[in-house]
Backbone as JSON, one array per atom type, in Angstrom:
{
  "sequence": "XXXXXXXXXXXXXXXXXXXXXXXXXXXXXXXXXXXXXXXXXXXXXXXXXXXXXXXXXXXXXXXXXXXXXXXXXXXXXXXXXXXXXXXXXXXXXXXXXXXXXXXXXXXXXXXXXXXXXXXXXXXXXXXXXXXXX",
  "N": [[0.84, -1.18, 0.0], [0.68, 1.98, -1.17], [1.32, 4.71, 0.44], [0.53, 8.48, 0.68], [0.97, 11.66, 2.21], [0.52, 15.05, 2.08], [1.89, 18.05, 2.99], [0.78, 20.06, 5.77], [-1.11, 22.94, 5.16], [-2.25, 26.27, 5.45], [-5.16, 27.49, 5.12], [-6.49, 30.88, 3.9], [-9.31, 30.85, 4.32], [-12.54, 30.02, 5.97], [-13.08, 26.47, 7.85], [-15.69, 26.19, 6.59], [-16.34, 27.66, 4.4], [-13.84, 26.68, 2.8], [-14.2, 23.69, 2.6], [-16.82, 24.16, 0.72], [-15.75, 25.09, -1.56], [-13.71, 23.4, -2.16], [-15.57, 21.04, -2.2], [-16.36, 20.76, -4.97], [-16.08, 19.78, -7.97], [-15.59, 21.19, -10.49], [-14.31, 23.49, -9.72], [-11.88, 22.96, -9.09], [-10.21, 23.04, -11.27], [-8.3, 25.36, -11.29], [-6.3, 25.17, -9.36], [-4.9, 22.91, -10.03], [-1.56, 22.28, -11.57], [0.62, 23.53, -14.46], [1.22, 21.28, -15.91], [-0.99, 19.67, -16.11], [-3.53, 18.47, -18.54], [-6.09, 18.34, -20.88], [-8.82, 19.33, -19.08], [-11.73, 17.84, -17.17], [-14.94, 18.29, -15.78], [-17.64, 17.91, -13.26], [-19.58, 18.72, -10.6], [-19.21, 16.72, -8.88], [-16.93, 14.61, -10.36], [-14.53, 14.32, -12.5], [-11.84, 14.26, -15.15], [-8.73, 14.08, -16.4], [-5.48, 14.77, -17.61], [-2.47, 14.15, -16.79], [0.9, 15.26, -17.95], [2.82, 13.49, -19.51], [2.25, 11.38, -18.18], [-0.82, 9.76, -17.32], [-3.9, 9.27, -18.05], [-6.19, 10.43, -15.5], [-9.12, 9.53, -13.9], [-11.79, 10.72, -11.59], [-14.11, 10.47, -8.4], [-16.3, 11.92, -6.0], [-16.99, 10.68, -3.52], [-18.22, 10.6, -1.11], [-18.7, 13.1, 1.65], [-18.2, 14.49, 4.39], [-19.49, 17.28, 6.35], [-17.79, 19.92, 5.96], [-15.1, 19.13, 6.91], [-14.1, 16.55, 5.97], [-13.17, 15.06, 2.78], [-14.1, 12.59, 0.55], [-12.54, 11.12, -2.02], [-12.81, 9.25, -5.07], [-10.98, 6.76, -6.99], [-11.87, 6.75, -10.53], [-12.64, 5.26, -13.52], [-10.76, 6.32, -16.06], [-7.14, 5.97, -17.34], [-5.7, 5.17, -15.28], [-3.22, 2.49, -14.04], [-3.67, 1.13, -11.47], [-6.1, 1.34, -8.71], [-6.97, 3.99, -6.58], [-8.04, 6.23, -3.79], [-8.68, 9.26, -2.34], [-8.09, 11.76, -0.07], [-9.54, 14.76, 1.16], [-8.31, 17.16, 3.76], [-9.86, 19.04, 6.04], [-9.62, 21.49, 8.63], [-10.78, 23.21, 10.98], [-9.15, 26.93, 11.89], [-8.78, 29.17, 14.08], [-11.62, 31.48, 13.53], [-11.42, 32.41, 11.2], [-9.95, 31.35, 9.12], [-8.64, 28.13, 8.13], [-7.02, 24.53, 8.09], [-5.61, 22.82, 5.68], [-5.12, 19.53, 3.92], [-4.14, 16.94, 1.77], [-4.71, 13.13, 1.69], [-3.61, 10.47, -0.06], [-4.14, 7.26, -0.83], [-2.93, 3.84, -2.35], [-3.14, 1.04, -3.75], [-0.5, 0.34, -5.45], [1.33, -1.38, -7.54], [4.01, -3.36, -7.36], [6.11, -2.71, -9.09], [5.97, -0.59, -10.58], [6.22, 1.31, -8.46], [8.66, 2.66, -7.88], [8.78, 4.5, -10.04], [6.33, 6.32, -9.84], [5.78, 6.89, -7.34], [7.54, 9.11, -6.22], [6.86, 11.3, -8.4], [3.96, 11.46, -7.74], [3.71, 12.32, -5.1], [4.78, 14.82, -5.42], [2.81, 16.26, -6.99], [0.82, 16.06, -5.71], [1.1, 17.56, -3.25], [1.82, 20.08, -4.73], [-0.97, 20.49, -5.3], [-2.3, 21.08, -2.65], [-0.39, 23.06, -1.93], [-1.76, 25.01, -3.78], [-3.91, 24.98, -2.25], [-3.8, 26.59, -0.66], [-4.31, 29.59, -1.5], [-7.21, 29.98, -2.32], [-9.91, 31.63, -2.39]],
  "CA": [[0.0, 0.0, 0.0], [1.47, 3.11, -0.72], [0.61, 6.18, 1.35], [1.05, 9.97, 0.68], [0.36, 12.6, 3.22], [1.08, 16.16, 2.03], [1.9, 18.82, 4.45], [-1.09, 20.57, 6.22], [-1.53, 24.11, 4.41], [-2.87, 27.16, 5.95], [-6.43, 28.1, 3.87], [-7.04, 31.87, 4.6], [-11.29, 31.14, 4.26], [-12.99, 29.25, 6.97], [-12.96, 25.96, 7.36], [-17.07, 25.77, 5.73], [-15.79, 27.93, 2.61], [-12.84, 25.77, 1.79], [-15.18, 22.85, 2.11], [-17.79, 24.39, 0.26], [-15.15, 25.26, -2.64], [-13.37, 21.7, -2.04], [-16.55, 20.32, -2.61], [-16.79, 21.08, -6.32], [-14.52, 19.66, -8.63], [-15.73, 22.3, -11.07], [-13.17, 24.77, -8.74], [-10.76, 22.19, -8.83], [-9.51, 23.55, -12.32], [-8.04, 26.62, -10.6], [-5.74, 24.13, -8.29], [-4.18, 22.06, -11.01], [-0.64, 22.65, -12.03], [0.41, 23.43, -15.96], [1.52, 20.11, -16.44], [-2.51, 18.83, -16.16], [-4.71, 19.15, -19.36], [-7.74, 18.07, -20.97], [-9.49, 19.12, -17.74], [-13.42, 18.17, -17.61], [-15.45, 18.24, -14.92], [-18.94, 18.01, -13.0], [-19.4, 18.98, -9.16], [-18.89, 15.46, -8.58], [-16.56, 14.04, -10.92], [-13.36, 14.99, -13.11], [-11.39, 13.82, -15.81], [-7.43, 15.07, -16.79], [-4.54, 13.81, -18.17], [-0.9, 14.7, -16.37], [1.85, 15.0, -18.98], [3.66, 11.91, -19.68], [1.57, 10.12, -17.59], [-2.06, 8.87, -17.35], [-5.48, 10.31, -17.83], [-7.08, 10.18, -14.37], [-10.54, 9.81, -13.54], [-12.37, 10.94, -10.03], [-15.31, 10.56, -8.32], [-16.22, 12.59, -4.9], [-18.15, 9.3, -2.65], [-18.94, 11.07, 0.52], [-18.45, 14.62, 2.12], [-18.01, 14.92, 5.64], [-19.54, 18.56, 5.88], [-16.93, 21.15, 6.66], [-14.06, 18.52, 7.49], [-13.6, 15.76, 5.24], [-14.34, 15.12, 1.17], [-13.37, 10.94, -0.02], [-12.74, 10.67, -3.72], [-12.13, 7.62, -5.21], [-10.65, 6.66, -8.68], [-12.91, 6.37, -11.36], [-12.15, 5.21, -15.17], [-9.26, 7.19, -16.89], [-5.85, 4.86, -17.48], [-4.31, 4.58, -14.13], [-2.9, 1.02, -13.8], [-4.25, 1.12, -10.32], [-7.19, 2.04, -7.56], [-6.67, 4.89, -5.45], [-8.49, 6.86, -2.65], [-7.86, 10.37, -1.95], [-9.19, 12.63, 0.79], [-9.29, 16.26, 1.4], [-8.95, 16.86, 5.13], [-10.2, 20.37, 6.36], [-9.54, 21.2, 10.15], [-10.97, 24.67, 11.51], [-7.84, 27.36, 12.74], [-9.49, 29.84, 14.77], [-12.42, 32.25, 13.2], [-11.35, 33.15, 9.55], [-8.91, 29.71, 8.81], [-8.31, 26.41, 8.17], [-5.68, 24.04, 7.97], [-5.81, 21.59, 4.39], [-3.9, 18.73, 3.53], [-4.31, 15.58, 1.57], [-4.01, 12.05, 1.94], [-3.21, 9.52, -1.02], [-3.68, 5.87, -0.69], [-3.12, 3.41, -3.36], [-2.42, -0.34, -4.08], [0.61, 0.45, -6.98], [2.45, -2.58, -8.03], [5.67, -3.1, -6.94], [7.28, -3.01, -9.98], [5.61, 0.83, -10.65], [6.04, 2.44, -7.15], [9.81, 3.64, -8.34], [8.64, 5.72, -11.19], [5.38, 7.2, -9.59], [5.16, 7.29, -5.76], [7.83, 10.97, -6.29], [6.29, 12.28, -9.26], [2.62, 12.02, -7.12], [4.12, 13.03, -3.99], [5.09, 16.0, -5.71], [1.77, 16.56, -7.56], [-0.5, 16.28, -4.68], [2.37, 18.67, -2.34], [1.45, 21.38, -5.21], [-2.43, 20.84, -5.48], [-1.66, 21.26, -1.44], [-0.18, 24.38, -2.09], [-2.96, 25.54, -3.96], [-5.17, 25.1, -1.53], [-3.5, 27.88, 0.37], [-4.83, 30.65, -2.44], [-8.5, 29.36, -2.17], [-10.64, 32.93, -1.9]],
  "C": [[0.89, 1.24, 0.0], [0.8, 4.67, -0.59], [1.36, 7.48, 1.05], [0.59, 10.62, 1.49], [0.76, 13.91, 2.74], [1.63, 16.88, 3.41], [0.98, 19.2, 4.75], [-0.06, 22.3, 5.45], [-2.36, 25.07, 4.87], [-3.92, 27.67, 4.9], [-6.58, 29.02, 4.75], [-8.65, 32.07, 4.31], [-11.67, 29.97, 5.85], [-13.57, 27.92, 6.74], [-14.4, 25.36, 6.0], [-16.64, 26.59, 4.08], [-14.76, 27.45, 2.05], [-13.37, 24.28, 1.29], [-16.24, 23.01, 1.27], [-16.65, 24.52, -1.34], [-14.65, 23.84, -3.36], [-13.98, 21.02, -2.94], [-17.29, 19.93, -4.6], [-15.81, 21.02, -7.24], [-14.43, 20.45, -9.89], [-14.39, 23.72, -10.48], [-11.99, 24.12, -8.28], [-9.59, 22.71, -9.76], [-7.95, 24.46, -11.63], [-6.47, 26.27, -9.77], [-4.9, 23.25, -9.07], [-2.85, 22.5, -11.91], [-0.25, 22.62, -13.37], [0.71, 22.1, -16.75], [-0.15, 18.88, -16.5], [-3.08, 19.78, -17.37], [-5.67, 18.31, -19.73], [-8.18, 17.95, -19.76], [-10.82, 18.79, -18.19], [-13.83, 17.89, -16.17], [-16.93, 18.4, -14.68], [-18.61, 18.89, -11.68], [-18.54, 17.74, -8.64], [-18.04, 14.32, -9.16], [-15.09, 14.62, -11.78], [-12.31, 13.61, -13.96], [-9.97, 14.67, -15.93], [-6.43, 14.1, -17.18], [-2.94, 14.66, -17.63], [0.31, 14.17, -17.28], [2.91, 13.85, -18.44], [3.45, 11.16, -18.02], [0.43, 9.4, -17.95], [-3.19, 9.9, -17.59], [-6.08, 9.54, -16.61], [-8.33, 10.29, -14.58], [-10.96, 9.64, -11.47], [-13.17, 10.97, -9.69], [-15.48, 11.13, -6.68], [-17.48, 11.55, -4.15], [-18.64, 9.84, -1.52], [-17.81, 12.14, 1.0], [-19.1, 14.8, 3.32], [-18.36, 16.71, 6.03], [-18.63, 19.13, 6.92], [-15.55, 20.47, 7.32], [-13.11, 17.33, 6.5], [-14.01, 15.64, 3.52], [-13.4, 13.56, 1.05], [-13.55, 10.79, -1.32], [-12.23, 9.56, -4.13], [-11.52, 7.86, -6.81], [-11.56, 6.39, -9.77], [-12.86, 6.7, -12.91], [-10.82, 6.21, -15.33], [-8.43, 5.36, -17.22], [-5.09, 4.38, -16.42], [-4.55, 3.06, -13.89], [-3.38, 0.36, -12.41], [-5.13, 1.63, -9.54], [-6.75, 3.19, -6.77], [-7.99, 5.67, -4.84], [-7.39, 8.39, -2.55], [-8.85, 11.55, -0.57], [-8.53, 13.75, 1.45], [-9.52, 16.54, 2.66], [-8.8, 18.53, 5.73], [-10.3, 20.23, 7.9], [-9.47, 23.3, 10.19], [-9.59, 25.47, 12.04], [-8.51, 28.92, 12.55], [-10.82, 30.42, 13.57], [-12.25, 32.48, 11.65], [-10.83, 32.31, 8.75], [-8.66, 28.55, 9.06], [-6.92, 25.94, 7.72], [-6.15, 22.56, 6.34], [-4.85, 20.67, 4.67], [-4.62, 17.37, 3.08], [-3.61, 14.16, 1.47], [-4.29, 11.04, 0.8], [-2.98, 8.24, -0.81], [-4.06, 5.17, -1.98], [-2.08, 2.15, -3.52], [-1.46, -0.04, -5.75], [1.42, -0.98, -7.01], [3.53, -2.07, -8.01], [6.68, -2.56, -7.57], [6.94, -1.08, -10.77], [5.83, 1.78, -9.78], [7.77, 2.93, -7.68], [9.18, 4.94, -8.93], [7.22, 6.7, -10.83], [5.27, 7.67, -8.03], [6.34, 9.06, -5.86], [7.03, 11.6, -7.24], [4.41, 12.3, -8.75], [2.85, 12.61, -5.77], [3.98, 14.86, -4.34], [3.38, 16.62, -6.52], [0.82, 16.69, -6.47], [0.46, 17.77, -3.71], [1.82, 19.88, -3.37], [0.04, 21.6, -5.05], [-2.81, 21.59, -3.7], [-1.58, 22.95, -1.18], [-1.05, 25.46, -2.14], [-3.66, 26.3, -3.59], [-5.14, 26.59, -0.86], [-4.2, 29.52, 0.28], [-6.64, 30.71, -2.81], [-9.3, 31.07, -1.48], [-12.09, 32.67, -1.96]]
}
C-alpha cells in the first residue's frame, strides 16, 4: 500500500468555505498545475490527463460537511485504484488548515517511477489550496 500525506496548508477562508469550494470539482480547475490538461469536470466528478503520464478519472463518494471530502478513482488509465481525501480542520475564526491524503495499491514493480512524481503533484495541489478565496 502506498501512502502519501502532504503537508497541512494554511487556507485563509474558513474551514465551511474551503469545504464548500473543495466540494466542487468544477473549482478544482483553478488548483491544477500546468503540467494537467484536458481538464473536464462536473461537481462530482473529473477527468485530466498529467503530462507523460495517465489520464485520471475521479469521483467525490462522501463529504463529511466542513471537514472531510473521499474521492475515489474512477475510469481514466491509471494502472491502479486509489483513494484520496481532502482533510479540512478549523484554525481559529477566519482559517483552516488543508492537507491531503493519497492511498493506493501500486504494483511493486511501478512504485519507483510514480510514488515521487505524485508526492510532488498532490504537495502542489496542497499548495494551492493555500490561495482558495
Amino acid at each position: 500500500m502506498t501512502h502519501i500525506a502532504t503537508d497541512k496548508v494554511n487556507i485563509p477562508q474558513t474551514a465551511e468555505k474551503a469545504f464548500t469550494f473543495l466540494s466542487d470539482f468544477n473549482n478544482f480547475k483553478s488548483l491544477m498545475p500546468p503540467q494537467v490538461t484536458n481538464w473536464q469536470s462536473t461537481e462530482d466528478t473529473c477527468s485530466f490527463t498529467i503530462n507523460n503520464m495517465a489520464t485520471v478519472g475521479m469521483k467525490i463518494v462522501s463529504k463529511e460537511p466542513f471537514s472531510k471530502i473521499h474521492i475515489k478513482s474512477d475510469g481514466g488509465k491509471v494502472p491502479f485504484e486509489f483513494t484520496l481525501d481532502v482533510l479540512i480542520t478549523p484554525d481559529g475564526d477566519a482559517a483552516s488548515i488543508g492537507q491531503l491524503v493519497f492511498d493506493a495499491d501500486i504494483p511493486i514493480f511501478l512504485r519507483p517511477m510514480v510514488e515521487g512524481p505524485l508526492g510532488n503533484f498532490f504537495n502542489l495541489l496542497a499548495k494551492k489550496m493555500a490561495e482558495i478565496k
